[in-house]
N, C-alpha and C positions, 0 to 999 in steps of 0.2 A: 916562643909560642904566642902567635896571634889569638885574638878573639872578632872574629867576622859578622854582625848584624845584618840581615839582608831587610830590608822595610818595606814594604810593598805598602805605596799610598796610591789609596783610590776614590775619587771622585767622580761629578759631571762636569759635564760641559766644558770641560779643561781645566778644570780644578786643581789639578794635579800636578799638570804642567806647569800652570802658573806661580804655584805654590812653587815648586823650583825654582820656577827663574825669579822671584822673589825672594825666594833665599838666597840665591846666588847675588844680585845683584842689589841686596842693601848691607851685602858684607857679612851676614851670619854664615856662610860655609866658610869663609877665608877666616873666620872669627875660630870657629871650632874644629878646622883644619890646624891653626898655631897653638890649638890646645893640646899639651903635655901628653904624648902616651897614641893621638891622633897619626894613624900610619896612612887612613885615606877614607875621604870622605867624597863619595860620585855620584852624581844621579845618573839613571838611564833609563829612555822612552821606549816602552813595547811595544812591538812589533802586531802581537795578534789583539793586544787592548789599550787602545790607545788612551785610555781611561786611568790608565795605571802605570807608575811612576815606581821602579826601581831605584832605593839610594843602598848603595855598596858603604858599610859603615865600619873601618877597621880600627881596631887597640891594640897596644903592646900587650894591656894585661886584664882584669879583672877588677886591679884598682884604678887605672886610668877611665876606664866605662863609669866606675862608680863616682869618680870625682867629678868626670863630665854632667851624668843624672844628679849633681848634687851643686850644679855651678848656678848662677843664675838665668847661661843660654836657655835650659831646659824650662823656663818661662817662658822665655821668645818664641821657641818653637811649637809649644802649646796652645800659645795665642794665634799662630800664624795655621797652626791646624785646624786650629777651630773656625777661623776666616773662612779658609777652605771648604769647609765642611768635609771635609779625610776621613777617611776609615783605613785601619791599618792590620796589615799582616806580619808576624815578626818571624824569622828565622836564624838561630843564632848557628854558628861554624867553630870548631876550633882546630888552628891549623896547625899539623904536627911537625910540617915541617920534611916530608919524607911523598917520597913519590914512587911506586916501584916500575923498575927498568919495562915492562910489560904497558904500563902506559905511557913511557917517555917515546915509548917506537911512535907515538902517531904525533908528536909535536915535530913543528915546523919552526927551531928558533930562528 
C-alpha cells in the first residue's frame, strides 16, 4: 500500500516553475528520490495555471513520509520555499492497490 501527496505549489511570475527546476537541478529531487521508502518523486506544469506547479510525491508507507519530514532535506526545501514565496495545497491518496474490471475497459495499455 502506497501513500501519494499531491502538492500544488503556487506562485508569480514563475515562481514555481523555477522552484522546480531548482530542485531539480542542485540535486535535491535525485537526493530524496534515493531516499528509503521513496517510490517517485515528479513535478508537472499546468496546463490551465501556469502559476502552478504539480509535484506527484510517493511512499512505501507512513514511516518512510515520516522519516523523510524528519531528515534534514525538509530544511532545504523550506528554505527553497520560502525563496520562492510558495503557497501550498496538500492532497494525500492511498493506494489500494485494486482497480475494478469497469474501469480497466477504458485503459489503453
Amino acid at each position: 500500500m502506497s501513500l501519494t501527496v499531491n502538492l500544488f505549489y503556487t506562485g508569480t511570475n514563475g515562481s514555481a516553475r523555477k522552484f522546480a527546476e531548482e530542485m531539480t537541478s542542485s540535486g535535491t529531487v535525485a537526493a530524496i528520490r534515493a531516499e528509503d521508502g521513496n517510490e517517485r518523486y515528479e513535478y508537472f506544469q499546468s496546463l490551465d495555471d501556469p502559476e502552478t506547479i504539480l509535484l506527484i510525491d510517493q511512499w512505501r508507507d507512513q514511516e518512510a513520509i515520516d522519516a523523510h519530514h524528519a531528515s534534514p532535506m525538509m530544511q532545504t526545501l523550506a528554505q527553497m520555499r520560502e525563496k520562492y514565496d510558495l503557497h501550498m495545497q496538500v492532497r494525500r491518496y492511498v493506494d489500494d492497490d485494486s482497480m475494478p474490471e469497469s474501469d480497466r475497459a477504458f485503459l489503453r495499455e
